[in-house]
C-alpha positions in Angstrom: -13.1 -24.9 -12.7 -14.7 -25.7 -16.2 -17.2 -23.4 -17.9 -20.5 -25.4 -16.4 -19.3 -24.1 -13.2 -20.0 -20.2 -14.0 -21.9 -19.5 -17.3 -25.2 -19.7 -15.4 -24.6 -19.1 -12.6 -22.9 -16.0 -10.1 -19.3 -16.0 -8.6 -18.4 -14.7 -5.7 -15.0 -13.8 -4.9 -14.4 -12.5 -1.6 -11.2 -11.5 0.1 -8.3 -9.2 0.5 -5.5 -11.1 -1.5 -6.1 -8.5 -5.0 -3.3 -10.9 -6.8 -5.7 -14.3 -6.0 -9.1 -12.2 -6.1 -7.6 -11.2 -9.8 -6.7 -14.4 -11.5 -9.8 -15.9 -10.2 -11.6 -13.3 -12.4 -9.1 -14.4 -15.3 -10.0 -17.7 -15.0 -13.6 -17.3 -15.4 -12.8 -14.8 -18.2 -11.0 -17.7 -20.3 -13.3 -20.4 -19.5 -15.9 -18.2 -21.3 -13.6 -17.3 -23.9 -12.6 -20.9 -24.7 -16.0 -21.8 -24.7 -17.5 -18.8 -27.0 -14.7 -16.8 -28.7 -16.9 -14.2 -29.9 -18.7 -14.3 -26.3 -18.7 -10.6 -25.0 -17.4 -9.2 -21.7 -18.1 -6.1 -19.6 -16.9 -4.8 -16.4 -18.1 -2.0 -13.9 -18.2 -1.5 -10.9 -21.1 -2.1 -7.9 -21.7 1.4 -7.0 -23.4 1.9 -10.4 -24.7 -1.2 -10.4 -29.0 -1.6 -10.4 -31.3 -4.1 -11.6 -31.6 -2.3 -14.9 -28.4 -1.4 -15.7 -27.6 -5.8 -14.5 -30.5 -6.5 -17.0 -28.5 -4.7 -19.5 -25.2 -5.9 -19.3 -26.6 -9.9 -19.0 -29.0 -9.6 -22.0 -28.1 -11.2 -25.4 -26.2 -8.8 -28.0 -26.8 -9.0 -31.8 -23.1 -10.7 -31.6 -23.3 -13.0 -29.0 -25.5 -14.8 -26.2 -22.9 -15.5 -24.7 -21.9 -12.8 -21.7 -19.2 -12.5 -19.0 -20.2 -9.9 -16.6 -17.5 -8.8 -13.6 -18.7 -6.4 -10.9 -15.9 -5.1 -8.8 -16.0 -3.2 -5.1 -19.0 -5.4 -4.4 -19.2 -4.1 -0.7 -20.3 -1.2 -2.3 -23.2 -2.2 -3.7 -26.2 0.2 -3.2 -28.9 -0.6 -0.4 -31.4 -0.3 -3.0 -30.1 -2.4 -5.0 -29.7 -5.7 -3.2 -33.2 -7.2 -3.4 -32.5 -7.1 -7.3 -29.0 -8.6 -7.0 -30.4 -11.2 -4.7 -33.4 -12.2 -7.1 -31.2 -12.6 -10.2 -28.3 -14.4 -8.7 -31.5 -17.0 -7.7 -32.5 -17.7 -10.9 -29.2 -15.9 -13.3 -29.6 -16.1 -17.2 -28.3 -19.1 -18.9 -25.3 -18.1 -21.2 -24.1 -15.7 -18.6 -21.0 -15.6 -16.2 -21.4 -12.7 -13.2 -18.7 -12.4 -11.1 -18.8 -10.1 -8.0 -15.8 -9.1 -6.6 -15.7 -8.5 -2.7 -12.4 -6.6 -1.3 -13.4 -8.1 2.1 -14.1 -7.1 5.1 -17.4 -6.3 7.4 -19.0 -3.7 5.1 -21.8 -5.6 2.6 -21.3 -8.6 4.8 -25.0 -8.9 4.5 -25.9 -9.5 1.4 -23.5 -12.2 1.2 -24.4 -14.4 3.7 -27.6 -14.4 1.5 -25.6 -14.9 -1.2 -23.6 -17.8 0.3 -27.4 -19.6 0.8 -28.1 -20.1 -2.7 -27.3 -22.9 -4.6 -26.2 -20.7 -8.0 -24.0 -18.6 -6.0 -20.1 -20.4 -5.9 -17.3 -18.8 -4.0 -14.0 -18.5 -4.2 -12.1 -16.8 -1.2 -9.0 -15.2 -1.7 -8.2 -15.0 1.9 -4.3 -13.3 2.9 -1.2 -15.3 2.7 0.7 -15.2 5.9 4.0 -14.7 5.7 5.0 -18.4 6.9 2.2 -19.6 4.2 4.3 -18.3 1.4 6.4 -21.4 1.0 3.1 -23.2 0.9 2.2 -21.1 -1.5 5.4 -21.4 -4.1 4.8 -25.0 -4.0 1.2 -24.7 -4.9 2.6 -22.5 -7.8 4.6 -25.4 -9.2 2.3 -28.1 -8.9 0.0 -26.1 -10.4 2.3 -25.8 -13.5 3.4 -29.5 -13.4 6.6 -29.0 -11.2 7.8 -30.3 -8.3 9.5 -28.2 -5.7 10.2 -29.4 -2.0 10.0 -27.5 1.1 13.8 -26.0 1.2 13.9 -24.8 -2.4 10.3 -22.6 -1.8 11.7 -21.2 1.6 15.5 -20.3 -0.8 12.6 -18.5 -3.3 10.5 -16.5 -1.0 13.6 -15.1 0.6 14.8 -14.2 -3.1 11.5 -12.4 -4.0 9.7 -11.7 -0.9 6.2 -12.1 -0.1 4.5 -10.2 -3.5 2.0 -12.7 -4.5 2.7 -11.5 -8.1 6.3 -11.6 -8.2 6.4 -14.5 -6.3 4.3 -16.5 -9.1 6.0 -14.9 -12.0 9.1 -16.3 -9.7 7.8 -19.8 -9.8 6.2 -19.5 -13.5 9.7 -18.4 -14.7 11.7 -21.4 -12.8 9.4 -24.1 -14.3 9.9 -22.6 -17.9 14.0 -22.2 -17.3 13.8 -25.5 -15.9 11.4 -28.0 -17.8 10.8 -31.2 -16.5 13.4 -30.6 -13.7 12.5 -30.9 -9.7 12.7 -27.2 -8.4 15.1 -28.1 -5.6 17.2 -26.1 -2.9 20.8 -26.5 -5.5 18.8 -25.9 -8.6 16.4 -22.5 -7.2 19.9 -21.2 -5.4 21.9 -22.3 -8.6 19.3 -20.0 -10.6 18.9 -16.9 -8.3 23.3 -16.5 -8.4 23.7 -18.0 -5.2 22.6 -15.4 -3.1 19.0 -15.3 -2.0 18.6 -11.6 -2.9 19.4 -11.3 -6.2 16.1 -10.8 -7.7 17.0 -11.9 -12.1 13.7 -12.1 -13.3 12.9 -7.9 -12.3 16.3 -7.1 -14.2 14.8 -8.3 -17.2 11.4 -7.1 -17.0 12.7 -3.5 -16.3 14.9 -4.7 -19.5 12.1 -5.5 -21.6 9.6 -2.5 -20.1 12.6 -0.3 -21.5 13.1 1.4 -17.6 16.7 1.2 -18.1 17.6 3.4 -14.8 16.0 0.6 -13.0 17.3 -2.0 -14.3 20.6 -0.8 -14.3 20.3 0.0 -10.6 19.2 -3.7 -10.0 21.7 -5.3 -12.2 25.0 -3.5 -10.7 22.9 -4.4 -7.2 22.7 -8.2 -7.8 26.5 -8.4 -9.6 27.5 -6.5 -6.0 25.7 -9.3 -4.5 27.1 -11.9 -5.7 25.0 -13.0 -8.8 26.4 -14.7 -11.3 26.0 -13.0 -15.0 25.4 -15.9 -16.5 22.4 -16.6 -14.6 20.9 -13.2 -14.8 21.7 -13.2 -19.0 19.8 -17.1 -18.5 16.5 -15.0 -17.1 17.0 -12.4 -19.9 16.9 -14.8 -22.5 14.1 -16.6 -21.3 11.9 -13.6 -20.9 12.6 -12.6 -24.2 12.2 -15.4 -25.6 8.4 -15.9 -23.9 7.7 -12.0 -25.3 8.8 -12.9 -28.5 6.6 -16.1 -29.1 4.0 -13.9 -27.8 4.2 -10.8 -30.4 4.9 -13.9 -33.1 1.2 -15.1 -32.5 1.9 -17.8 -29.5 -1.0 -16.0 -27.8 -1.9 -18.3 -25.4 0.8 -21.2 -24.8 -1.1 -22.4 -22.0 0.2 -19.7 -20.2 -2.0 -18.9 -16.9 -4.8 -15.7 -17.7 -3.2 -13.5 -15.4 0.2 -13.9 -17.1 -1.3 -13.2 -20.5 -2.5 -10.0 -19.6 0.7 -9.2 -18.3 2.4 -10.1 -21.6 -0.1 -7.9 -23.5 1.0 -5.3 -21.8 4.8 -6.1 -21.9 4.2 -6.9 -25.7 3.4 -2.7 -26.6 6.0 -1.4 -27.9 7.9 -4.2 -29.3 8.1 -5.1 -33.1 9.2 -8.3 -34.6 12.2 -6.2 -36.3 13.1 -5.1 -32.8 12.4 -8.4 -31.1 14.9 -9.8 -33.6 17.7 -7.2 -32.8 17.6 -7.6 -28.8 17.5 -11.5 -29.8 20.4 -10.9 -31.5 22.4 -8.8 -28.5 21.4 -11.2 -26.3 23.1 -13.5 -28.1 25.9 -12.1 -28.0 26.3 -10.9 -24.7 26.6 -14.6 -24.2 29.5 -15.2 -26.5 31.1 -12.0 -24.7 30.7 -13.9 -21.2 31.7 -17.2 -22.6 35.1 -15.6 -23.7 34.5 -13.0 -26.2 35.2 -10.2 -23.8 37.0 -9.5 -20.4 34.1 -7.3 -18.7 31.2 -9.6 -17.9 29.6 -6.3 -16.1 30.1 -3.7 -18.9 28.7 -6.7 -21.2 25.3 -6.7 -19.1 25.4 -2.9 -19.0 25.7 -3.0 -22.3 22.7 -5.4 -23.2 20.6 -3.3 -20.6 21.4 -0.3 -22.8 20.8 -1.8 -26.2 17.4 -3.7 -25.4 15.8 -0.9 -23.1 16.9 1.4 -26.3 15.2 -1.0 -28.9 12.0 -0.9 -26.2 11.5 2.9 -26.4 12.3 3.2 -30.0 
């Protein structure tokens, strides 16, 4: 997608698959964003949504021409207001992006096989991922992020992480930066996840680093039961921390997919440079503790999961 394919022009996303329907909106976002950074965006939803209050949300500001305009729940989009919908997305303003967002389904089905007809209208379906697809759908992941991951090594990672869309991206996402320039195979995914399929790394440290220590204490004493190997697990801690701390240090974007931005926004509240420094530093040495410093690899996880949730509430 580049940003001649929506500024101008009205895209419809239609489907149940919230995860897919979302980073398609992202997309569009950051294509309008790269192309105007002082471009303006608004959101609401199609059950307010008329011809005037469209007009208003698509015309020109005193700050910027440029508009992004997303209208979610578009199966509820008044009767009374289709005919408008249906006459701008014919002829929609130039230095504008709409994107209507369709949960699927029967209801509104209407109005967008009108939609469909018109040669401004460009859709992107976000149909459900079966649960044999999700393999598929790991490997699509990686290629997308310039990895390569064969068949065996996706069917090891969905059994790790399930079949979450969103955890089983951040999943890939986390492998490729782990691993740079490395194929994602069976040894290497196994090798990373501790050996045993269940143990699930990258939500230890995310409860870490979203300061829910009860959780992440219950998952880390979970995986080490499992079999995981602490090494691996202080491996997915690091690298986490390290992304959030480029982040907060003004690495805003690092080519980082828009979905996964957002998600670091939010991770990112909360955490100070003086505090990202100090669970940088107990990270640190939770790892000379496992390589030899210390006898108790668990009470040295325990203990990181302690100090970095700490420095996260504080």
């Amino acid at each position: 997608m580049q940003v001649g394919d929506v500024l101008g022009r009205v895209t419809l996303v239609t489907g149940k698959e919230e995860y897919l329907s979302a980073r398609t909106v992202e997309a569009v976002r950051d294509l309008v964003r790269t192309h105007d950074p002082e471009a303006e965006f608004s959101d609401t939803t199609a059950s307010d949504l008329t011809l005037a209050t469209l007009g208003e949300l698509s015309a020109p500001s005193l700050f910027s021409s440029v508009r992004c305009v997303v209208v979610r729940g578009f199966e509820d989009l008044p009767a009374e207001s289709v005919d408008g919908i249906l006459e701008y997305a014919a002829a929609p303003a130039e230095d504008v992006a709409v994107v209507l967002v369709h949960g699927g389904g029967q209801k509104g089905s209407g109005v967008l096989a009108k939609l469909r007809k018109l040669s401004s209208v460009t859709e992107h379906k976000s149909g459900e991922v079966k649960p044999w697809e999700m393999p598929k759908f790991a490997i699509g992941e990686a290629r997308r992020l310039g990895a390569r991951m064969d068949q065996p090594a996706a069917e090891v990672l969905v059994a790790a992480v399930g079949s979450d869309l969103r955890a089983l991206a951040a999943a890939v996402d986390q492998l490729v930066h782990d691993l740079p320039r490395q194929p994602l195979d069976e040894e290497r995914v196994k090798r990373y996840f501790g050996g045993r399929a269940e143990v699930k790394n990258y939500e230890i440290a995310e409860a870490m680093l979203a300061g829910r220590r009860e959780r992440a204490l219950h998952e880390l004493r979970w995986a080490l039961e499992s079999g995981a190997s602490e090494v691996y697990i202080l491996s997915t801690v690091a690298g986490q921390l390290r992304s959030l701390a480029n982040h907060v240090g003004g690495n805003r974007d690092g080519g980082m997919p828009g979905w996964k931005l957002k998600k670091m926004n939010t991770q990112a509240r909360g955490w100070g440079e003086r505090e990202l420094g100090l669970a940088i530093r107990a990270v640190a040495q939770a790892d000379a503790d496992l390589k030899g410093a210390a006898s108790d690899p668990s009470y040295t996880l325990e203990r990181l999961v302690l100090t970095i949730a700490g420095l996260r509430e504080r």
